[in-house]
Residue, then its C-alpha position, 0 to 999 in steps of 0.5 A: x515231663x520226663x520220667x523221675x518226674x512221672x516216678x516222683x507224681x506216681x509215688x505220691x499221687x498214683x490213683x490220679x495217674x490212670x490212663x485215660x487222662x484228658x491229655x493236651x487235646x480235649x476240653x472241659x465241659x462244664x454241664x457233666x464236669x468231665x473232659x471231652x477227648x478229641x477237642x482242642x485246647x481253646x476250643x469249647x462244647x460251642x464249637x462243636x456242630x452237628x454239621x458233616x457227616x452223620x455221626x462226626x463233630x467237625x474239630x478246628x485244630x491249628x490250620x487245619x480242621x479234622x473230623x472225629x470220626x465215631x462221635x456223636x455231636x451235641x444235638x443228639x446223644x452225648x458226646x463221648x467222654x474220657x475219664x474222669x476229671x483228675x482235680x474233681x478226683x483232688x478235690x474228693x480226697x481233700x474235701x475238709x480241707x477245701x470245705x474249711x479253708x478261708x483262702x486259697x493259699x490255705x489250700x495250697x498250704x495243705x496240699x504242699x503238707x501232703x506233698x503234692x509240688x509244682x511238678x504233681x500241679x502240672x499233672x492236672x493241667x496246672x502251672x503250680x500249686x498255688x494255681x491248683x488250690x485256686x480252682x479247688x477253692x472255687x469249685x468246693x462251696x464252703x460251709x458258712x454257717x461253720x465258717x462265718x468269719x471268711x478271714x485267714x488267722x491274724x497275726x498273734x498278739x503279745x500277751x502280758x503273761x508269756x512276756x513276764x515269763x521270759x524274764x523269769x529264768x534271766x531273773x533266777x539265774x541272776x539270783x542264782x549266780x550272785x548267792x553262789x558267789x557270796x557263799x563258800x563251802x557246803x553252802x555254797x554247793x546246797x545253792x548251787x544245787x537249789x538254784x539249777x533246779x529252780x532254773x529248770x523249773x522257771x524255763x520250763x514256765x517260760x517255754x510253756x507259754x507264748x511263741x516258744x511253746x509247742x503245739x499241743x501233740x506235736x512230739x511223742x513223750x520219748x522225743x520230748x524226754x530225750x530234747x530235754x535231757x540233750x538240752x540239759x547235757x548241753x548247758x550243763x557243758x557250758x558250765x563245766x565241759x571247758x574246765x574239765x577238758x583242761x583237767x583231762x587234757x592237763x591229766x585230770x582234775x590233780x593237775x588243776x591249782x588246789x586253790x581254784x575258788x570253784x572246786x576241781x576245776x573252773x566254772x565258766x558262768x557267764x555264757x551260762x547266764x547269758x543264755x538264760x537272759x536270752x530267753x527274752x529274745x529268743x521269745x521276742x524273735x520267734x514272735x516276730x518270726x511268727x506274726x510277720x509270717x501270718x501276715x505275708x501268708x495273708x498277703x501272698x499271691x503265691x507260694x513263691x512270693x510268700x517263700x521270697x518274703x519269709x527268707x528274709x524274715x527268718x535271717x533277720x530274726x536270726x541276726x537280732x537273735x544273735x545280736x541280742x545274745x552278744x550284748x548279754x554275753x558283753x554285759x555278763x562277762x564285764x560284771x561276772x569278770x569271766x571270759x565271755x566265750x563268745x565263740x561256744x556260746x554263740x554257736x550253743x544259742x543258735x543250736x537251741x533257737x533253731x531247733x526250739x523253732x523248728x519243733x514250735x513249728x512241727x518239725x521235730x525230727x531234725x531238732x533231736x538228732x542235731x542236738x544229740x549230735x552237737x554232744x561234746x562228750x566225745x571230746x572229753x571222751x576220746x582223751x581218756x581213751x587216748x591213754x589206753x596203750x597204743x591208743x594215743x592216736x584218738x585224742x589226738x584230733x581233741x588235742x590238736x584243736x584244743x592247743x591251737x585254738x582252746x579248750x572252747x573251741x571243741x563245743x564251738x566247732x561241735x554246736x557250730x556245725x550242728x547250727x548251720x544244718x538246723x539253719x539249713x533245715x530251717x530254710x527249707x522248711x520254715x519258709x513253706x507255708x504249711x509250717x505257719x498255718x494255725x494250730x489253735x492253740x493259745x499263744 
């Protein structure tokens, strides 16, 4: 083992890295569960013998035998030892785990959370982590009066009331939408109003309950305020971002026709009803997500099999996900007679998907920081600050895009890229099996 991974074992582990540690020429014996130095692997206590000289164990190493010389044999005092056993010191630290542990891949998922790797295994004699969290979970007797039931979590089940509830705000936003184009004038804008806040209201009861919730303690109340308020920035964009940055890159909203029928300047509903519709789905392929991960975490022999297993898994889920989304963006479009947006609202959907698993999961430091960095304000931003004197030169990026491609391009290209590094970070940390162990609460 070279020397970044002694730095890199030392580091998480260091009060196992003593010196004094059996190394590649003793044995275990079992009777003191300690190492014994100076035998070779493959040799056992049996091997050795009192015979030659007083004092000596006679040692068969290779091709050639060797006499430790200054050992006492086993027919007389005890053999010397070495340190103390490093697993048995593994199995102290992380004796709940072990003790409350239903299989050993549920010790490995453990182990794996605290952040000991294949590389860390190797340094207690293992090949991986699932090879070590085999021998704690033999050695550590579990309480069964506590645990009578030895049989890892099940998959969960579909329950009717979360099910209902991620029909409900695909439900408002239809009601929502169809009022507001049947009213005109003050209104219209009171209903429009109301409905954004019912809206709010029937998504947050959908992402209450069911594969979309998360986990009881799993962000502090500031995160969880600033994911809401970048979420909401973000649909909010949808809505209105594309038809203000034509206003502002036309001159501002006196530039737009006084006709428009949706105020200063066009509003874009369509990708914005698509999204709420989606929540189905999106509730649909997280379960999925979740049930086949629990299943394959039973099935497993290793961690390697079960990160194989779930790769797949997770794409997949993604695809239908992304299939589910198109189709409603086809059918909003159609019956609303407005441009899809395919592009913005693909990208906007996969943003929120990701990081709503990736907090479900408790992984909630990436999902905050990639929303607020798929802002589109800077875009409408920069334009402004290019009509200052001389300042020209900072809108010309948003410029550029925006003539060659559109105005929908800024938040395509801006969620896109803030997609793909949340899909990034999801297949790093959504396919370990530490991010599917039970959190115990309700699904």
């Amino acid at each position: 083992m070279n020397g970044d991974e002694d730095g890199a074992v030392n580091g998480g582990l260091g009060e196992f890295d003593q010196p004094g540690r059996p190394g590649g020429a003793d044995a275990w014996d079992a009777r003191s569960e300690e190492w014994l130095l100076g035998v070779a692997e493959g040799d056992s206590a049996d091997t050795l013998s009192g015979s030659g000289a007083p004092g000596s164990v006679a040692v068969s190493g290779g091709a050639s035998t060797r006499t430790a010389r200054g050992t006492p044999g086993l027919h007389g005092t005890a053999p010397r030892r070495g340190a103390a056993d490093p697993v048995k010191a593994l199995m102290h630290r992380h004796r709940a785990l072990c003790e409350q542990a239903v299989d050993p891949l549920e010790i490995a998922a453990g182990l794996e959370a605290h952040g000991v790797t294949d590389r860390t295994a190797a340094r207690f004699r293992h090949r991986d982590v699932f090879s070590l969290a085999e021998e704690l979970y033999a050695r550590v007797p579990r309480d069964v009066d506590r645990r009578p039931c030895p049989e890892p979590a099940p998959a969960p089940r579909v329950r009717a009331d979360w099910a209902l509830f991620t029909l409900l705000p695909g439900a408002v936003g239809v009601a929502v939408v169809t009022v507001v184009r049947l009213t005109e004038g003050r209104p219209r804008l009171l209903t429009a109003i109301a409905g954004v806040l019912t809206l709010a209201l029937a998504a947050g009861l959908a992402l209450r309950r069911g594969p979309l919730a998360v986990p009881a303690r799993t962000l502090a109340r500031h995160t969880q305020a600033g994911t809401r308020a970048w979420t909401c920035w973000l649909l909010a964009y949808a809505l209105l971002g594309n038809g203000l940055l034509r206003a502002v890159l036309d001159g501002g909203p006196d530039g737009l026709p006084t006709g428009a029928a949706h105020g200063p300047w066009p509003v874009t509903t369509a990708p914005v009803l698509a999204l709420t519709l989606a929540c189905a789905p999106a509730a649909w392929s997280a379960h999925l997500l979740t049930a086949g991960a629990r299943r394959r975490l039973t099935g497993s022999r290793g961690l390697e099999e079960f990160t194989g297993a779930v790769q797949p898994l997770l794409l997949g889920t993604f695809a239908l996900y992304l299939g589910a989304l198109t189709a409603l963006l086809a059918l909003c479009g159609a019956a609303l007679g407005e441009p899809a947006g395919y592009p913005e609202a693909l990208a906007l959907g996969a943003v929120l998907l990701l990081a709503r698993l990736l907090t479900v999961h408790n992984v909630p430091q990436g999902p905050a920081l990639a929303l607020a960095a798929a802002t589109e304000a800077a875009a409408v931003g920069l334009v402004l600050a290019g009509r200052l004197p001389g300042c020209a030169f900072l809108a010309a990026p948003v410029d550029a895009v925006a003539g060659a491609w559109g105005a929908g391009s800024v938040p395509a290209l801006v969620c896109g890229a803030a997609a793909l590094a949340l899909l990034f970070q999801a297949t790093r940390t959504l396919t370990r099996a530490s991010a599917h162990a039970p959190t115990g609460d309700p699904e």
